[in-house]
MARMAR-920605 format. One record per residue (C-alpha): residue number from 1; residue in one letter; chain; x, y, z. Coordinates in pm, 1 decimal, padded with zeros to 6 digits. Layout:
# residues N
(NUM "a" "A" (X Y Z))
...
//
This chain:
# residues 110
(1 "x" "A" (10246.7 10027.9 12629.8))
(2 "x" "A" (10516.3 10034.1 12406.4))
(3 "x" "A" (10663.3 09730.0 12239.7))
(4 "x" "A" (11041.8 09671.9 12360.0))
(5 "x" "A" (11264.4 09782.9 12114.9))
(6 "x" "A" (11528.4 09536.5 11946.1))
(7 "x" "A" (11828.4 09630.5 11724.5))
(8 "x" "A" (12171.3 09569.1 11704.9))
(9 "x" "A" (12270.9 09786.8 11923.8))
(10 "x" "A" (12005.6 09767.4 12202.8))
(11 "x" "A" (12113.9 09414.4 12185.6))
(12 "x" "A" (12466.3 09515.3 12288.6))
(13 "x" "A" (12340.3 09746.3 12570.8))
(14 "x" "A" (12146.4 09443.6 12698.4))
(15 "x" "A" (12497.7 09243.5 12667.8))
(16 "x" "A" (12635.8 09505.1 12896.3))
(17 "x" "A" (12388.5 09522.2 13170.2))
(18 "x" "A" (12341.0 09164.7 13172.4))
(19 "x" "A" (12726.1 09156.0 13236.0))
(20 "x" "A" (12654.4 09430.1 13493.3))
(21 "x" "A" (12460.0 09159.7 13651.3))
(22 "x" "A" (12132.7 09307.6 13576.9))
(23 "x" "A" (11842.8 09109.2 13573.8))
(24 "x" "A" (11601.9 09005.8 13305.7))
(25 "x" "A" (11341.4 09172.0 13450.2))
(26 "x" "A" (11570.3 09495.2 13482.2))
(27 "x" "A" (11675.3 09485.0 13129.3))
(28 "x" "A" (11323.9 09506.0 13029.3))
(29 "x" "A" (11252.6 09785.0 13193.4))
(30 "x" "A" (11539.5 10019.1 13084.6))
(31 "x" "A" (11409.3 09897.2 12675.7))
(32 "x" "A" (11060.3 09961.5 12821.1))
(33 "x" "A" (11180.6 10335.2 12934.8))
(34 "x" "A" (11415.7 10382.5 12596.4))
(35 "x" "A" (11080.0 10294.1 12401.0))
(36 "x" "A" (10864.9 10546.1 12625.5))
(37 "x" "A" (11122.5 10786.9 12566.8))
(38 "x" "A" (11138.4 10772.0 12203.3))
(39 "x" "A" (10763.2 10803.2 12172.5))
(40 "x" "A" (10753.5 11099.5 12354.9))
(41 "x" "A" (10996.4 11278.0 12140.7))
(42 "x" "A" (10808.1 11144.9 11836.4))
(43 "x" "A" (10493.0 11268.7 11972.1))
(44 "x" "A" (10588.2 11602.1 12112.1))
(45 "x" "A" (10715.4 11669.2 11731.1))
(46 "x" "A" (10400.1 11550.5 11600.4))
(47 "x" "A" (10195.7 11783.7 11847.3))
(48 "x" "A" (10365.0 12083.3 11636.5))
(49 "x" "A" (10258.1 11927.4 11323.5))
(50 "x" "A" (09888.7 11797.6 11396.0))
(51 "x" "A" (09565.6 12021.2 11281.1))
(52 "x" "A" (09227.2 12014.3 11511.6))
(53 "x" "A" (09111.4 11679.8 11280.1))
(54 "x" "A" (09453.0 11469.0 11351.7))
(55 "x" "A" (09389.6 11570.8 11692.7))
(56 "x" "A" (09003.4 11466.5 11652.7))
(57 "x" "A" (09122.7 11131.2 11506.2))
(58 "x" "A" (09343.9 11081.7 11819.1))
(59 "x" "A" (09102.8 11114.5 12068.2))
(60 "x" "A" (08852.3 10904.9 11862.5))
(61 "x" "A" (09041.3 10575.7 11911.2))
(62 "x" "A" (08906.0 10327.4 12143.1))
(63 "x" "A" (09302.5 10246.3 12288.0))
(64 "x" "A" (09580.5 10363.6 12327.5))
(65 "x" "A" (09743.3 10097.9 12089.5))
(66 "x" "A" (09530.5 10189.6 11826.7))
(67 "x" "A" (09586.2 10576.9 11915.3))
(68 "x" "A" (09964.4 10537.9 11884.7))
(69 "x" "A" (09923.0 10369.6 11570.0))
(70 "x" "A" (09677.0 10642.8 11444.2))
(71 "x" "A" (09975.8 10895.1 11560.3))
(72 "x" "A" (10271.4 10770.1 11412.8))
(73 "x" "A" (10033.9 10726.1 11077.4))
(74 "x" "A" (09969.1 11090.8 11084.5))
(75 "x" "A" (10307.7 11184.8 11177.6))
(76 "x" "A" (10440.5 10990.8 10912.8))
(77 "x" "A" (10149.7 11195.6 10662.2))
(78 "x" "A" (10222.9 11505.1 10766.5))
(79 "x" "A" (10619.3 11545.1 10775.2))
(80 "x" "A" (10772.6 11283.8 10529.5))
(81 "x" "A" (10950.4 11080.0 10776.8))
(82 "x" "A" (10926.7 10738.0 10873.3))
(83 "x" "A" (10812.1 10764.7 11254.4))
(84 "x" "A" (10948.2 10394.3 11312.9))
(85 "x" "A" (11246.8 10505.1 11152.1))
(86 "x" "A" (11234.7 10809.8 11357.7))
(87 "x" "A" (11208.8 10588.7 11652.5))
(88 "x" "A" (11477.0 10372.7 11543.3))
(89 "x" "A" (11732.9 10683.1 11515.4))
(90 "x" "A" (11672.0 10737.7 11875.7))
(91 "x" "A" (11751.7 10394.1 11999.3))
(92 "x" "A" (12025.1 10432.2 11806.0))
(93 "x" "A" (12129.8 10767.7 11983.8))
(94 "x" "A" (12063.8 10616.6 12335.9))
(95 "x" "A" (12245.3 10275.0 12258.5))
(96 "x" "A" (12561.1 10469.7 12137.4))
(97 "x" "A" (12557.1 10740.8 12449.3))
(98 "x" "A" (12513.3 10390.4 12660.2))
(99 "x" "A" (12811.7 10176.0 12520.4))
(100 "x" "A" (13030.4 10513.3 12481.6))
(101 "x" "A" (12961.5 10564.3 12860.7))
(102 "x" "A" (13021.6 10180.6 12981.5))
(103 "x" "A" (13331.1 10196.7 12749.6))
(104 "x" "A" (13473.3 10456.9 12961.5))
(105 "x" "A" (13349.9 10281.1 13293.5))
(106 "x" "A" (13567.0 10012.6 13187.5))
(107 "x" "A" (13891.1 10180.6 13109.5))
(108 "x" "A" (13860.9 10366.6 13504.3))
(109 "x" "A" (14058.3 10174.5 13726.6))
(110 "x" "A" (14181.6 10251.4 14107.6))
//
């Protein structure tokens, strides 16, 4: 599982749904889904960049805490870029898409 990711921005999209009257619980599980998300993308990319002994590696850890570790390691080996940082840009991406689309929620009225 995925830690749940923090920044300053997430933190602003959990202002929002907490004002939307979501619940802790619920909160958790849309940063839960962002993180899931984000490692997907990061892994997908990392599938085009992995040779038969990253993929050896992979399947040689004993969990799959210590496999995502081992991926975003390679990733980060192999193409340059920071895979938390990588990570980071998407949360960044989803909080902004978020708080442009409740912005615009709020300005509707009838």
């Amino acid at each position: 599982m995925q830690p749940i990711p923090t920044s300053p921005k997430l933190d602003q999209v959990t202002k929002v749904l907490q004002g939307k009257g979501a619940t802790e619980e619920q909160v958790i599980q849309v940063l839960t889904e962002v993180a899931k998300t984000a490692f997907a993308k990061l892994y997908t990319e990392a599938m085009t960049v992995f040779d038969e002994e990253d993929l050896k590696a992979i399947e040689q850890c004993t969990g799959q805490e210590e496999a995502n570790f081992e991926i975003m390691t390679r990733y980060s080996e192999k193409t340059g870029k920071n895979a938390q940082e990588v990570m980071q840009n998407y949360y960044d991406i989803f909080a902004d898409k978020f708080l442009e689309e409740a912005k615009k929620e709020e300005t509707v009225t009838f």
